[in-house]
N, C-alpha and C positions, 0 to 999 in steps of 0.2 A: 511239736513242730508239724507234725503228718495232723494233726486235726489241725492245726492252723493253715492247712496248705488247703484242706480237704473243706472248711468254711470257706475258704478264698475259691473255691470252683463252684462252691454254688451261688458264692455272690456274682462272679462273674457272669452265671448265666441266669442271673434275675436283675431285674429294674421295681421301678415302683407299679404295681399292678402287672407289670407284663412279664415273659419270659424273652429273653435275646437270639434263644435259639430255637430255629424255626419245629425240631424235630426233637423228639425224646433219643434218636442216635445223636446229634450233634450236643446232647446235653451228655451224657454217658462221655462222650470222647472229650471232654473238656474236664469231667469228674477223672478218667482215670489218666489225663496230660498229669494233672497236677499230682495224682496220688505218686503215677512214678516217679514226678519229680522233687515230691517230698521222700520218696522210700531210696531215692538217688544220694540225696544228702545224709539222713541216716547209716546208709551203708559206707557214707565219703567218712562219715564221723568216726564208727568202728574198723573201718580196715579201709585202704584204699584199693586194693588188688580187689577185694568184694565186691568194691562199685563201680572199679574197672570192668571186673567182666558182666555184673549188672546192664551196665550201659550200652556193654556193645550186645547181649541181649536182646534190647531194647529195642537198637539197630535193625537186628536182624528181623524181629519181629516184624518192625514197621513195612521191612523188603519185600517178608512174605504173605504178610498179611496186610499191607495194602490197602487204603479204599477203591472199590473197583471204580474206571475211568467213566464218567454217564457220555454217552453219545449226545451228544449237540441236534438238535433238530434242524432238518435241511430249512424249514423256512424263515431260520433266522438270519440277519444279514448284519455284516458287523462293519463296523466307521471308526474313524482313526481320524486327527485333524477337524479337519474342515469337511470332512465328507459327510457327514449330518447335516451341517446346517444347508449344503448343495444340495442334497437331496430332499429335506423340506421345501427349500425353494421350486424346487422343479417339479414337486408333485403334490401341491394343494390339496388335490383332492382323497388322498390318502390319511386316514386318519396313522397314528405310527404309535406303538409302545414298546420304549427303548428303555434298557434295564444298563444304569450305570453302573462299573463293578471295575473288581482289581483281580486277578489270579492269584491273590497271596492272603482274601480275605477269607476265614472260614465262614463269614455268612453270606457272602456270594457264593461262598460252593454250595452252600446250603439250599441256597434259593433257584439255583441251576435248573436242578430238575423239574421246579412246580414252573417256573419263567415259560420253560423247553415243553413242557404240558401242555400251557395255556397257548402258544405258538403253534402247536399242533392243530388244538382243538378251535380256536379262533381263525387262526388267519385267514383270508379273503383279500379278493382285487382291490380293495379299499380301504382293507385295515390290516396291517402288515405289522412287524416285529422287530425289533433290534439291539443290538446291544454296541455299546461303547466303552472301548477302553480306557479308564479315566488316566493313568498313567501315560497315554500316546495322544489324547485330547483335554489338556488340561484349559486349555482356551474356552472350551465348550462345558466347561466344568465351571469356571468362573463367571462364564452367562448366565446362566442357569441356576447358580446360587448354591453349587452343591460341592462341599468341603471333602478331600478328598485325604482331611489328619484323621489318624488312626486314634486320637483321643478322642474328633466328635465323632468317630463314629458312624457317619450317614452311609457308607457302604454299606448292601447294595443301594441306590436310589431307583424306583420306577417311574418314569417321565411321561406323559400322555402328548401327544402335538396334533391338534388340528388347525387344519388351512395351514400348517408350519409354523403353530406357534403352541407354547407351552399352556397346557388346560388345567393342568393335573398331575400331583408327583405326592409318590409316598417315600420316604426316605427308613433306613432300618432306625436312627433314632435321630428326634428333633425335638429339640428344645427340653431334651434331657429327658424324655419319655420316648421307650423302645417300642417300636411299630412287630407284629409280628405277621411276619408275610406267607403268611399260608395261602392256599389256591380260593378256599373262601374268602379270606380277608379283599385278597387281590381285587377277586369276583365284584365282588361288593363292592370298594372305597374308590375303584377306578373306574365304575360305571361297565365293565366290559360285556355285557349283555346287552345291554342298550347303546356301544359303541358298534356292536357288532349288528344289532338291528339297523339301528343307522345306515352301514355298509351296505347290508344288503337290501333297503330302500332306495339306496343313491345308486345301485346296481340297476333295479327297476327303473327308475327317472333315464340313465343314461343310455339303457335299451328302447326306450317311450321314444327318447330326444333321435336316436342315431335310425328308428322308423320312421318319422316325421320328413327328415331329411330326406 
């Protein structure tokens, strides 16, 4: 049973060709969810007061050991509703990369910190950051084409919008091949070097335009 639990954690954290988790820590914590919870059943099988106190063990561990909380980056901006698609409206000229996610996903928590990275080290008057709660914007989930079941899988999704319209989205898996979202991958697949060139070319034009005047 504990190697059949213990196959089942690493399949869960491979695809064909790809890995699911973004991090060798998010691979580890998926290897020892399931060992405990094979060595849970085990202990259920030989004594249950065993795996009683096993379990709250467990508990307690989790209490004190914790994953530490990652701080959010002030330059991200978060939508709910209709507050995306208002905001694209109103600001064209902004190019936007908005990261769809759920609080209950572990490869959104995963992707937190590279997202909160690239937010730091990009943002600009012209190309800004965002995130959307798929569970408080399901409207905006349904435009956009992005399944918010825990069977496909597409949490987290990364969305590109220029002029306020969708350029560009990497999803964590589609069409049953798992994307892996590291800061290179990101870099690379969503152009954000040359989005951010961009920005700061449409910076120069709009300082050109508001001398002229």
């Amino acid at each position: 049973l504990l190697d059949f639990l213990l196959f089942k954690a690493v399949v869960s954290t491979q695809s064909t060709g790809n890995r699911r988790c973004v991090s060798i820590e998010s691979y580890l914590s998926t290897l020892f969810m399931f060992a405990k919870a094979g060595s849970c059943v085990l202990f259920y099988k030989s004594d249950i007061k065993v795996a009683g106190w096993y379990l709250l063990l467990c508990i307690v561990l989790i209490i004190i050991l914790r994953t530490p909380a990652f701080e959010e980056s002030p330059e991200i901006k978060y939508f709910v509703e209709s507050g995306l698609q208002e905001q694209l409206n109103s600001d064209t000229d902004t190019t936007w990369l908005v990261e769809f996610y759920t609080a209950f996903s572990p490869h959104c928590n995963s992707v937190k910190p590279i997202f909160g990275a690239l937010s730091r080290e990009y943002t600009h008057t012209y190309m800004k950051f965002g995130k959307c709660d798929v569970l408080r914007s399901k409207v905006a989930c349904e435009e956009y084409g992005i399944s918010t079941s825990a069977i496909k899988a597409e949490l987290p999704a990364i969305v590109v919008f220029e002029g306020g319209k969708l350029v560009r989205m990497v999803k964590q898996t589609n069409g049953g091949n798992t994307y892996v979202m590291s800061h290179e991958n990101l870099v690379r697949d969503l152009g954000i070097h040359e989005l951010y060139d961009e920005a700061l070319k449409k910076e120069k034009t709009k300082k050109k335009e508001k001398k002229i005047e």
